[in-house]
N, C-alpha and C positions, 0 to 999 in steps of 0.2 A: 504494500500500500504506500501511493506516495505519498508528499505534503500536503495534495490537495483530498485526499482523502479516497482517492479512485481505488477501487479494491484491484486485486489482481483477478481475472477473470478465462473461461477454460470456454472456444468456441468448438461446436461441432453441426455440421452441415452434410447430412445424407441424402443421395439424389439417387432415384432409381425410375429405369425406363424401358417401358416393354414394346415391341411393334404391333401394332395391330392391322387389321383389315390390309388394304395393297400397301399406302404409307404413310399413314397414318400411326399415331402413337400414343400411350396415357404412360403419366408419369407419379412417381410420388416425390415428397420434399418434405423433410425434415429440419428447421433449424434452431440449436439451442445456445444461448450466450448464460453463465451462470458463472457469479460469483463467488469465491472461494474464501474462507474465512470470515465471513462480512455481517453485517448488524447496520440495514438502515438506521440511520439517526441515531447511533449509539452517541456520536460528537457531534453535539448541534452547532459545531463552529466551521465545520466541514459539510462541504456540498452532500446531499444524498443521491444515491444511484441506487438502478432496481436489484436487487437480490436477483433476479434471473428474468431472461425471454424468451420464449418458446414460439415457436411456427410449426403448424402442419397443415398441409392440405394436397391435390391432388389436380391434373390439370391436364386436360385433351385434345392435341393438337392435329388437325384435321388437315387432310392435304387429299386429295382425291386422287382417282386413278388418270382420270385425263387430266390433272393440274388446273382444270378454270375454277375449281373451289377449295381454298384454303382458311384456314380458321382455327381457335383458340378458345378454351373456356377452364375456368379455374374458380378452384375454392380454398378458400384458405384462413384460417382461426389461431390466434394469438393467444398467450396465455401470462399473464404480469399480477404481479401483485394488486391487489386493491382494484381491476378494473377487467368487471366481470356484465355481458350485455352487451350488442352490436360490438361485441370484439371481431368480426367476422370481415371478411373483404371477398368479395366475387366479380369477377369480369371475362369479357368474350369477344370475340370479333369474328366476322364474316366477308370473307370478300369473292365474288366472281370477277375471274378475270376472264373478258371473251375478246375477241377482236378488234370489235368496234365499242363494245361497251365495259367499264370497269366499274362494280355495283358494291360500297363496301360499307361497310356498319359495323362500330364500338360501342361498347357500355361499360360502364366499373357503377360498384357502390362499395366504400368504404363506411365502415361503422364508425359511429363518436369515439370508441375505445379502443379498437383497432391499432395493434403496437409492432411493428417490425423493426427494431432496435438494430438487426444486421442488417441494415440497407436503406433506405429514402422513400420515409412516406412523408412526401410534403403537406399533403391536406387530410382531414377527417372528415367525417360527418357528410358524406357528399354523393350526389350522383352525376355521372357524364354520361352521355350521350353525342357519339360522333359518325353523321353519316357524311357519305361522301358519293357522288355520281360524278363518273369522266366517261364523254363521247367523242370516238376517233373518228376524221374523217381522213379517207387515202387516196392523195392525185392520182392519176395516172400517169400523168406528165408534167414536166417542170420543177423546180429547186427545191419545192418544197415538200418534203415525206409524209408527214403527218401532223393534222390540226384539230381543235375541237377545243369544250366548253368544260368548265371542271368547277363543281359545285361541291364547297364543303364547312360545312357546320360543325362546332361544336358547344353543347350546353350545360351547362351543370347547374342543380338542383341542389337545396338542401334533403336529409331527409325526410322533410316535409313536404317536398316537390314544389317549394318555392325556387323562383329560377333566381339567380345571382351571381352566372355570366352567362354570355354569351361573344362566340367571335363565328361570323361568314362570310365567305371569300366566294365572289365570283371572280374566277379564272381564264383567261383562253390560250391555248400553248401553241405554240407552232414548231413545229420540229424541222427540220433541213436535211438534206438528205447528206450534207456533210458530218448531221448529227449537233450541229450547233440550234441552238434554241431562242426565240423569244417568248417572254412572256407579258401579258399587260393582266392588270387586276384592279378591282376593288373593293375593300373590306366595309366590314360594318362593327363596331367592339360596343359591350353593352356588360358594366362591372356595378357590381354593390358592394362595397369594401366591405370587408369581413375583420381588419384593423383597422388604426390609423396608417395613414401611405404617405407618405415625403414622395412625389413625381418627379422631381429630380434631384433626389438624393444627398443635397444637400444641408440636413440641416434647420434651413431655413422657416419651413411649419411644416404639419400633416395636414393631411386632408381628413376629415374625422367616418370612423366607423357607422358603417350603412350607408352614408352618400353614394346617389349614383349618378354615374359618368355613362355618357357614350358619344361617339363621334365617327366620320366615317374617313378613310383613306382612299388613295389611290398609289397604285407602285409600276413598276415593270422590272424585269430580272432579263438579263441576257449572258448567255454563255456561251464563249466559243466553241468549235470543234475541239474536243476531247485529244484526238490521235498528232494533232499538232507541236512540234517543240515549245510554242512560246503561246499560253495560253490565259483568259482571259474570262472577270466574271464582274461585270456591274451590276446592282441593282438601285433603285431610287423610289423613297416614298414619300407622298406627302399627305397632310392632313389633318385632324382632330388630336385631341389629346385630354388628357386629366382636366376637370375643372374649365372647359371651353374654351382649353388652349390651342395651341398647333406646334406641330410635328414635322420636322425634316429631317429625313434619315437615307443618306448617301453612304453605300459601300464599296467594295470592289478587292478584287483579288487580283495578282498579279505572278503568275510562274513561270520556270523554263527548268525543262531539261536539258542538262548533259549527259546524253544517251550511253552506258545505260547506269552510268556512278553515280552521278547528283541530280538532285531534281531541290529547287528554290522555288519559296513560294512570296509573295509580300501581299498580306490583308492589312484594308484600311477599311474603319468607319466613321463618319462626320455627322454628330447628332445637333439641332439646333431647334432647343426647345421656346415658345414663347409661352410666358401664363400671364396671369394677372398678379399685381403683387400678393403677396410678400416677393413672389419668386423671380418673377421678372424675365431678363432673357438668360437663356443658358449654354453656355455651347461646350462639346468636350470632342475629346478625339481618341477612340483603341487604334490599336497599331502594332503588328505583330508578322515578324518575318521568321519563317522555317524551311530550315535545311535538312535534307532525308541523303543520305550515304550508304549505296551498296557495296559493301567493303567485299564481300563476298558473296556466293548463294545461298550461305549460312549466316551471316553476320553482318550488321543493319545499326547505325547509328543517324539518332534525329537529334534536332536541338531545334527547339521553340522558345521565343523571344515576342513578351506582350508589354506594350505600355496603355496602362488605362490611367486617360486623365481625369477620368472623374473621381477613379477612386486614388488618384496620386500614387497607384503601384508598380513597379517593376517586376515583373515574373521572368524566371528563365528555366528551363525543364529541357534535360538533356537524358535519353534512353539509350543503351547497350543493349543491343538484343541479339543472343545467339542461338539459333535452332540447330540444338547437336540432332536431332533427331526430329523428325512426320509430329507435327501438333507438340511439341516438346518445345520448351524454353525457357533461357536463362534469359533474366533482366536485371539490368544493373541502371538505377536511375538517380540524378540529382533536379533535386528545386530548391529553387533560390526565391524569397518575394523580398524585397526591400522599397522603401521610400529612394528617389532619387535625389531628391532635392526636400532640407540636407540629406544627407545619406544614413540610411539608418534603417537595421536586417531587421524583417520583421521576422521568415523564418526561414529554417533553410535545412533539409533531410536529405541522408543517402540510403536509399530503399535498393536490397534485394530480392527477386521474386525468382521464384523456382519450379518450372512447371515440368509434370510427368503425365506423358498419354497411355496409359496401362489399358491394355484392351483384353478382354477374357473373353 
């Protein structure tokens, strides 16, 4: 146990999976995190952590014989001290994929109590609902390979099926038969804060819990041909924002290969927010260049490099990766975050990760 009072703690995580029907498959998942030695609250001057978390449940993934239907369905139950009732989490999805038409539909419901401590449950207490329809249409002739309309919603409910977001994009994509792409769009975003919310992060107020926001966008995204040496990704939105502001959100990626050692990438974003005061105008910039090195056909070094102005941080994240062997690998990784200006580490780890593909 350290100073801060974190107990020492013993993880275990079983996964078992059987094939069914042509390829299809159901699986089961076990996961337990349990504290060793430990006494909530025995020092009330020290943080408390749970005595243990427990995960079970089961999950069936659907793939068909001719491939136009794939899908997902899962159940799963938490088990934590003190928090017992809608511990529960269940979700699904369904997608046809045909030719001309692509038909796909999600759902989750997360219980108020619902606890997975090995992994990221961002939200409780909620239901989503996300369909989606894409319609291809195919030239016969001329540059262009494929276009069509793409509609997709997503909503989320309490569990009282009160709604308390909503985001839809009407889409249309055009595809080129170089495989390079446009797109143009416009959204629609519909939120009732569930906290208070600072809109741009600074500090300066929140926006207070239950207010709601909506407003409506417009974008386009363009990406060059893929199989290209020196390749290319803008995107650009404008529109609505928090509190009847607006939005301008300018990106873009910038890479080239040196076939077939390095490949270089350079992403930019330009946010420039307007509100009403307190907040005023706001403008920041991410910024982040990576480099990927095939040293061998085994052995693979990246290094990524981010500056977020808004959050005043420096990131740097550098990976060693060796495949001695099929699904098998060694990692050898450092991160660095620091303040740049003055200068000063915020943290900085060297992570080894060991993977073994055992197949029976």
């Amino acid at each position: 146990m350290d100073s801060t009072g974190l107990p020492a703690q013993n993880f275990v995580v079983i996964a078992l999976q059987r094939k069914i029907f042509a390829r299809s498959n159901i699986g089961f998942l076990f996961i337990n995190k349990q504290s060793v030695k430990y006494q909530p609250g025995l020092d009330s001057s020290k943080a408390v952590y749970s005595l243990y978390n427990r995960n079970i449940g089961v999950e069936y993934n659907l793939a068909s014989s001719n491939n136009l239907f794939t899908g997902k369905a899962l159940l799963l139950k938490s088990f934590s001290p003190g928090k017992k009732g809608q511990d529960w989490t269940q979700a699904g999805n369904l997608l046809y994929a045909g030719r001309k038409w692509n038909l796909f539909c999600q759902y989750e419901w997360v219980g108020a109590n619902y606890n997975a401590e090995v992994g990221y449950v961002p939200r409780q207490d909620y239901i989503k609902i996300n369909p989606q329809v894409i319609r291809y249409f195919f030239p016969k002739a001329g540059n262009i390979l494929s276009h069509g309309p793409q509609i997709n919603s997503t909503y989320f409910f309490n569990t009282s099926l009160h709604q308390t977001d909503n985001e839809s994009i009407l889409s249309y994509l055009i595809t080129f038969r170089d495989r390079s792409t446009f797109t143009g769009l416009v959204m629609h975003d519909y939120v009732q804060l569930l906290q208070p919310f600072d809109p741009t992060n600074t500090g300066k107020d929140f926006l207070a819990t239950g207010t709601k926001h909506q407003w409506n966008t417009a974008g386009i995204d363009i990406v060059s041909k893929p199989q290209s040496l020196l390749t290319y990704v803008f995107s650009g939105r404008y529109g609505g924002y928090y509190a009847q502001g607006r939005k301008l959100t300018l990106g873009g990626t910038l890479g080239y290969r040196f076939q077939p050692y390095v490949s270089i990438l350079l992403s930019a974003s330009y946010n420039h927010l307007l509100l009403p005061l307190p907040w005023g105008k706001t403008d920041f910039w991410l910024i982040g260049p990576r480099i990927d090195l095939t040293l061998t056909n085994k052995l693979f070094f990246t290094t990524f490099i981010q500056y977020n102005e808004q959050a005043k941080n420096m990131n740097i994240n550098s990976r060693l990766q060796w495949r001695y062997k099929p699904a098998s690998d060694l990692f050898l990784v450092y991160t660095d975050n620091y303040l740049p200006v003055p200068f000063s580490v915020r943290n900085r780890a060297i992570v080894l990760k060991f993977t073994y593909w055992w197949n029976i």
